[in-house]
N, C-alpha and C positions, 0 to 999 in steps of 0.2 A: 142260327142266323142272328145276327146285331138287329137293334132296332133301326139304326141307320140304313142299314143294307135294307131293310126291308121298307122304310121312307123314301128311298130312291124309287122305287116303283109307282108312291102316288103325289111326285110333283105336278105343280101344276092343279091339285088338288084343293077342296074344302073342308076342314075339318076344325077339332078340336085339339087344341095341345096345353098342358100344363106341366108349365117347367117349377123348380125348385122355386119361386117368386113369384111367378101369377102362374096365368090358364089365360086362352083368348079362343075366341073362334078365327076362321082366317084361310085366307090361302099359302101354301107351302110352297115356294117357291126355288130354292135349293133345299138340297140336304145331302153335306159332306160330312165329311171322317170326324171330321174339327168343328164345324159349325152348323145349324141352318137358319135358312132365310125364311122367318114369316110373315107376310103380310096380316095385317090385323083389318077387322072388319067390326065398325061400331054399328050391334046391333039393331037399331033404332034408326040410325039414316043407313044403312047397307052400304055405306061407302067404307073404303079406306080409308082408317084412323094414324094408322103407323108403320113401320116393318120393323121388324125384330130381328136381331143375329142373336139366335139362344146358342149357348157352349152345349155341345150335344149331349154329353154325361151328366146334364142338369136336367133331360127328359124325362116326365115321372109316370104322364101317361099322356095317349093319343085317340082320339074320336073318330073315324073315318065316315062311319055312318050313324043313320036314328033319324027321329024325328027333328031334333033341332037343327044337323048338319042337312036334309032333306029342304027345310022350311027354308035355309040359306040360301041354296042352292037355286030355289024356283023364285024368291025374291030378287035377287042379281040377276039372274036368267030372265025374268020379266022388262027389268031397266033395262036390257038388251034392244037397241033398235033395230029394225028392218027394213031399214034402209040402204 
């Protein structure tokens, strides 16, 4: 199985990616044959810094879980209203 094929399964997700030029934390918002979409999350305000179109064969590695990708997840999750 492609690493892409197996990125199709956790869009929409939070993780870790480093490509050939940096690494970010972030949400994965697409992921094709040819590209994907990541959204960038500045850890410090947990907001959205940027989105990324990384060339896909510049993927070097992927984080899906841990504690950092965990601590993400419940900080955004918190800024969530309930209203």
């Amino acid at each position: 199985m492609r690493l892409v094929e197996k990125l199709k399964e956790y869009e929409n997700q939070y993780m870790f990616i480093r490509w050939a030029t940096g690494g970010e934390y972030g949400k994965l918002v697409y992921a094709g044959e040819d590209f994907i979409q990541f959204n960038v999350i500045n850890v410090d305000t947990m907001e959205y810094s940027e989105t990324v179109l990384i060339h896909s064969p510049l993927i070097l590695e992927v984080a899906i879980g841990g504690f950092d990708i965990a601590r993400i997840v419940a900080e955004v999750s918190s800024k969530i209203s309930t209203d």
